[in-house]
C-alpha positions in Angstrom: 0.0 0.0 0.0 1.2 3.3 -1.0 2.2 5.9 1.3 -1.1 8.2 0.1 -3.5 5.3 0.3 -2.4 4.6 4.1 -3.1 8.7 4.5 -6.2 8.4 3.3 -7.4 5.3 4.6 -6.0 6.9 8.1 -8.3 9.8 7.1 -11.6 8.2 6.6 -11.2 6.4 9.5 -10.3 9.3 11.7 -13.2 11.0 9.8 -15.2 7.7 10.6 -14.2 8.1 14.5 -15.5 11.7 14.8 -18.6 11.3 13.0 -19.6 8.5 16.5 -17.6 10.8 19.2 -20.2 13.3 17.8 -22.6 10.9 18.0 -22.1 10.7 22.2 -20.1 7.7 21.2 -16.7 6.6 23.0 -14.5 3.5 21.8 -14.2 0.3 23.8 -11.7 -2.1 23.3 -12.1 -5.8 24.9 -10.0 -8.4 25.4 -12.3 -11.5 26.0 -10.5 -15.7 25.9 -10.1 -17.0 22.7 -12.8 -19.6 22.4 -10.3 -21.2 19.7 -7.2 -21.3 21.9 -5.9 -24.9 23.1 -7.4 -25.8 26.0 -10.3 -23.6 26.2 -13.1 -26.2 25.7 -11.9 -28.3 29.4 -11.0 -24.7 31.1 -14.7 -23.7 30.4 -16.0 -27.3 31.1 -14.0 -27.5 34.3 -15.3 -24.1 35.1 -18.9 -24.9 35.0 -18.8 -28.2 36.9 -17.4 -26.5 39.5 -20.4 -23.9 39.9 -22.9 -26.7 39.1 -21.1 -28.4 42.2 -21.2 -25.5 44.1 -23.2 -24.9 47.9 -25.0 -21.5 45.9 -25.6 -23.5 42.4 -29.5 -23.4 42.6 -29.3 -19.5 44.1 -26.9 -18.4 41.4 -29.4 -20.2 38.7 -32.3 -18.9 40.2 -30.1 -15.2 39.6 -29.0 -16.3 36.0 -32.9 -16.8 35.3 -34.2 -14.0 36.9 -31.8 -11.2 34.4 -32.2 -13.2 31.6 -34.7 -12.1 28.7 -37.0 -14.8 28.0 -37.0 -15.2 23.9 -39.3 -18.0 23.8 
């Protein structure tokens, strides 16, 4: 890519990014776990037995249930 086409695309972008700030907007960036990564699959299974197993499991359903939006 050419020097001009990065200033441009650098330019719209910027353009791009004031048009939302104007919009009340802010950025956001989030780093969240690779559900691809290597052992992610038996972290998150391990994870979740060990709620289900927990003393609060049935409260911290019954909490789950009670903020989630029923789309039935």
């Amino acid at each position: 890519m050419s020097a001009t086409a990065k200033r441009k695309t650098r330019e719209k972008v910027q353009a791009h990014r004031e048009r939302l700030r104007a919009q009340g907007l802010r950025p956001v960036q989030l780093w969240l776990p690779d559900t691809r990564a290597r052992g992610f699959a038996l972290a998150a299974r391990k994870q979740s037995q060990a709620v289900a197993a927990s003393a609060l499991a049935a409260a911290d359903q019954a909490f789950i249930d009670a903020i989630s939006i029923d789309t039935k």
